[in-house]
N, C-alpha and C positions, 0 to 999 in steps of 0.2 A: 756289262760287268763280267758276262762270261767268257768272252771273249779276251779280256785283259786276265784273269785269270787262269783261261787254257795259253795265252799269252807266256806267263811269268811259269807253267808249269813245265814250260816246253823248252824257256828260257833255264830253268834249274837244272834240267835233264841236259840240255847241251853245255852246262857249268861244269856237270858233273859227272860228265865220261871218260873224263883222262882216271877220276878218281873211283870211277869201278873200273876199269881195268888194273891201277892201280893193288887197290885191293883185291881183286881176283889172284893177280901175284903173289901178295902175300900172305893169301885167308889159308893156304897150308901149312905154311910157316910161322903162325903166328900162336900156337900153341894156345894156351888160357885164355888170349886177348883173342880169340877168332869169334865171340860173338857181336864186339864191340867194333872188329874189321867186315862183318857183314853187317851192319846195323848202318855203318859207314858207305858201305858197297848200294845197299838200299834205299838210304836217303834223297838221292835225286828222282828217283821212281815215285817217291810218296805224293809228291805234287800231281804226278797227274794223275797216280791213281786216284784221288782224292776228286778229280773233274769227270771221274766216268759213274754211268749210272748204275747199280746194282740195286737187282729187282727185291729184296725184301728191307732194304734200308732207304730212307729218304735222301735224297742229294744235298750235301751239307751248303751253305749259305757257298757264294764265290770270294767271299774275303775268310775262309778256308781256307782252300791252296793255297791263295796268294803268299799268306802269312805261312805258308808249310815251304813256300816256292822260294819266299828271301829269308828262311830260317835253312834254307839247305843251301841254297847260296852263300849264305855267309858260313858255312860249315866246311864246304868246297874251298872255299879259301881259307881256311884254317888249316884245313888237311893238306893243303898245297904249299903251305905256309912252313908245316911241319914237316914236311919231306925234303925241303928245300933246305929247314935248318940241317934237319938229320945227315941228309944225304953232301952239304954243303964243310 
């Protein structure tokens, strides 16, 4: 199961690079909404951070990520979604 979980975290992280670059574009520009533009920029990172061990907290179950990994995925294509309308 850890496996399929560093899996889908690696899977969200490669969903989600066009959409921090993205965002890096426009996290200066984006005045009031810049913490909602890095919250965006950061969401494909959460998955994996989320499969690494860190020494004073326990390592959460592996249907963690997974559920962090196709909640950022499907965010990745909303936000893809919405550039496409914007920019369309």
């Amino acid at each position: 199961m850890n496996r399929i979980a560093i899996f889908f975290a690696v899977l969200a992280l490669a969903a989600g690079l066009w959409q921090i670059v993205l965002g890096s574009l426009f996290v200066f520009d984006a005045g009031w909404v810049m913490p909602l533009i890095l919250f965006i920029m950061l969401l494909p990172l959460l998955p994996l951070i989320l499969t690494q061990e860190v020494r004073p907290w326990p390592k959460p179950s592996p249907i963690v990520p997974i559920v962090a990994a196709v909640t950022s995925m499907a965010m990745s294509g909303l936000v893809y979604y919405l550039f496409y309308a914007y920019f369309d």
